[in-house]
C-alpha positions as CSV (number, residue, x, y, z in Angstrom):
1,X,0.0,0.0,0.0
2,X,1.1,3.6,-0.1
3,X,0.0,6.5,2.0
4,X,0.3,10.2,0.8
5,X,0.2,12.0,4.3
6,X,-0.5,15.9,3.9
7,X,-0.8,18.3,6.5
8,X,-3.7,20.4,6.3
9,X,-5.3,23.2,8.6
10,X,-9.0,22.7,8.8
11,X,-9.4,18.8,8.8
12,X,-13.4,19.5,8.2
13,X,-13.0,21.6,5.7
14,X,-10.4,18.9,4.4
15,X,-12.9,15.9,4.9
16,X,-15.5,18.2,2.7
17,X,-13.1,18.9,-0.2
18,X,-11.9,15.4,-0.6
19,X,-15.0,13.8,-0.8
20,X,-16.5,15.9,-3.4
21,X,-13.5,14.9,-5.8
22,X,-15.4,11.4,-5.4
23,X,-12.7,9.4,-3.3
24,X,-13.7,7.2,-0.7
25,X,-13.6,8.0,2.9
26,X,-11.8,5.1,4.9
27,X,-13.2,5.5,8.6
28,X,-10.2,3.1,9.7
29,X,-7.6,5.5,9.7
30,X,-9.2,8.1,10.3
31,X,-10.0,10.0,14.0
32,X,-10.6,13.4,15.1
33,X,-7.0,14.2,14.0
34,X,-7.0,12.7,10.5
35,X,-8.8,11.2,7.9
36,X,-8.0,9.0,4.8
37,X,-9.3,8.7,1.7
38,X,-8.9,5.9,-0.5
39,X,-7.8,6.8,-4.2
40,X,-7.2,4.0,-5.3
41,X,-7.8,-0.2,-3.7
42,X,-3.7,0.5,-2.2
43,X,-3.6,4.5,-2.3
44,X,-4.4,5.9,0.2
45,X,-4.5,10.0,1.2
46,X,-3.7,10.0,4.9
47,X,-5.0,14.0,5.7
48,X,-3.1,14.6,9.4
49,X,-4.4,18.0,11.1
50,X,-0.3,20.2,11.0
51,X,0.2,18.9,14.9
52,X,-0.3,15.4,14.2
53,X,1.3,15.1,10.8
54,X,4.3,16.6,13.3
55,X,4.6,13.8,15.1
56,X,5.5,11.8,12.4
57,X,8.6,14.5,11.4
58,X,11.8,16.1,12.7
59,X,12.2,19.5,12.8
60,X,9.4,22.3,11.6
61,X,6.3,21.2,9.0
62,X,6.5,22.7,5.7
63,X,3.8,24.6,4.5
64,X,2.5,23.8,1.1
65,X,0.5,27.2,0.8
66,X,4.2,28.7,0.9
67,X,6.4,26.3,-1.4
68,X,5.5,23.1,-3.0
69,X,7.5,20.5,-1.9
70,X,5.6,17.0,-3.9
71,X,3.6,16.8,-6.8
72,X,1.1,14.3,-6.7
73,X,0.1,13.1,-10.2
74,X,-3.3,10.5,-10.8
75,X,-4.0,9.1,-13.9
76,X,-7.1,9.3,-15.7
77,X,-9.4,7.2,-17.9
78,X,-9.8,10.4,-20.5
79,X,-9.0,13.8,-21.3
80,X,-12.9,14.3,-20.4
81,X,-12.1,12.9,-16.7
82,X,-9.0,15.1,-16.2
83,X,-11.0,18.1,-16.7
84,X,-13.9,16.7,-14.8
85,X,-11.7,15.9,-11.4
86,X,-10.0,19.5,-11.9
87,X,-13.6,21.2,-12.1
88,X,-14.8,18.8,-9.2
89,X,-11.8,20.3,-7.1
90,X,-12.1,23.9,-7.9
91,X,-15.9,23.8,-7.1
92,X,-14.8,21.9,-3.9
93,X,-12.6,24.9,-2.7
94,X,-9.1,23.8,-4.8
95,X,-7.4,26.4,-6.8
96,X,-6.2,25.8,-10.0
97,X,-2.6,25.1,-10.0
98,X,-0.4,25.2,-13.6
99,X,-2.7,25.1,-16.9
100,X,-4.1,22.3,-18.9
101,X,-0.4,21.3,-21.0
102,X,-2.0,18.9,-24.2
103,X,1.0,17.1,-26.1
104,X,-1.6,15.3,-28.1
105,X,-0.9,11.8,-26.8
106,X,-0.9,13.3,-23.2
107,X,-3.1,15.8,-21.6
108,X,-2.7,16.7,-18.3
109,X,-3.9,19.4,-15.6
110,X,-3.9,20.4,-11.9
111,X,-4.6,21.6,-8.8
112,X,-4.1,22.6,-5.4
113,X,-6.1,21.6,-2.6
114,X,-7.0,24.1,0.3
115,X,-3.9,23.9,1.7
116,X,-1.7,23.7,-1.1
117,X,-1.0,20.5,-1.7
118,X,-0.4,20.3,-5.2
119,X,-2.4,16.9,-7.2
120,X,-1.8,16.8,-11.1
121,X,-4.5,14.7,-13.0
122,X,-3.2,13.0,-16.8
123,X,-4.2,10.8,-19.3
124,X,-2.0,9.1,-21.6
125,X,-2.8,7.5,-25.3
126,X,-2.9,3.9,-23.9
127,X,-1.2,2.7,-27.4
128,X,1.5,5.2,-26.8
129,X,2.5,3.1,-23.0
130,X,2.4,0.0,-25.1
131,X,5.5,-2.1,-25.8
C-alpha cells in the first residue's frame, strides 16, 4: 500500500473537499485528528491535522501554501475525466494550480487543494505506453 500523508489546517474543511473529488472515505484510519481517503484499492490520502502530521517529522512542517515540496500526479481514464476531477476540485474549494499542457498523446492538468498541496491529473494514449 502507499499512504500520501498531507498536513492540512482545517481537517473539516479537508474531509469536505476530498469527498467531493469522489474518493472514498476510509473510517479506519481516520480520528478526530486525521482522515483517509482511499484513491485507489492501495492508495491511500492520509490528511493529518499540522500537529499530528508533526509527530511523524523532525524539525518544523512545511507549508504547502508557501512552497511546493511533492507533486502528486493520478491518472485518468480520458482527457474528459481530467478536466472533470479538476472542475470537481475547484468547485470543492481547490485552486487551479499550472494550466491544462495537451501534447496530443498526453493531456494533463492540476490543482491545489485548500492547503496547497499540489495533485496533477493526466491521461495518456494507452497505445502510446504499449510495448
Amino acid at each position: 500500500m502507499i499512504f500520501v500523508n498531507l498536513p492540512v489546517t482545517d481537517l473539516a474543511r479537508t474531509d469536505a473537499f476530498y469527498a467531493a473529488l469522489g474518493f472514498r472515505r476510509n473510517d479506519r484510519f481516520s480520528d478526530a485528528l486525521a482522515v483517509s481517503y482511499a484513491v485507489e484499492e492501495n492508495i491511500l490520502v492520509m490528511l493529518l491535522t499540522r500537529e499530528r502530521f508533526a509527530d511523524f517529522v523532525p524539525g518544523q512542517v512545511g507549508d504547502p501554501a508557501q512552497a511546493t515540496s511533492v507533486l502528486n500526479c493520478l491518472s485518468a481514464g480520458s482527457r474528459e475525466e481530467v478536466d472533470q476531477m479538476v472542475s470537481a476540485a475547484i468547485a470543492a474549494g481547490g485552486k487551479p494550480w499550472m494550466p491544462a499542457q495537451d501534447h496530443g498523446f498526453m493531456y494533463g492538468s492540476s490543482f491545489a487543494d485548500p492547503d496547497g498541496n499540489v495533485w496533477e491529473v493526466m491521461w495518456m494514449d494507452p497505445s502510446t505506453v504499449q510495448g
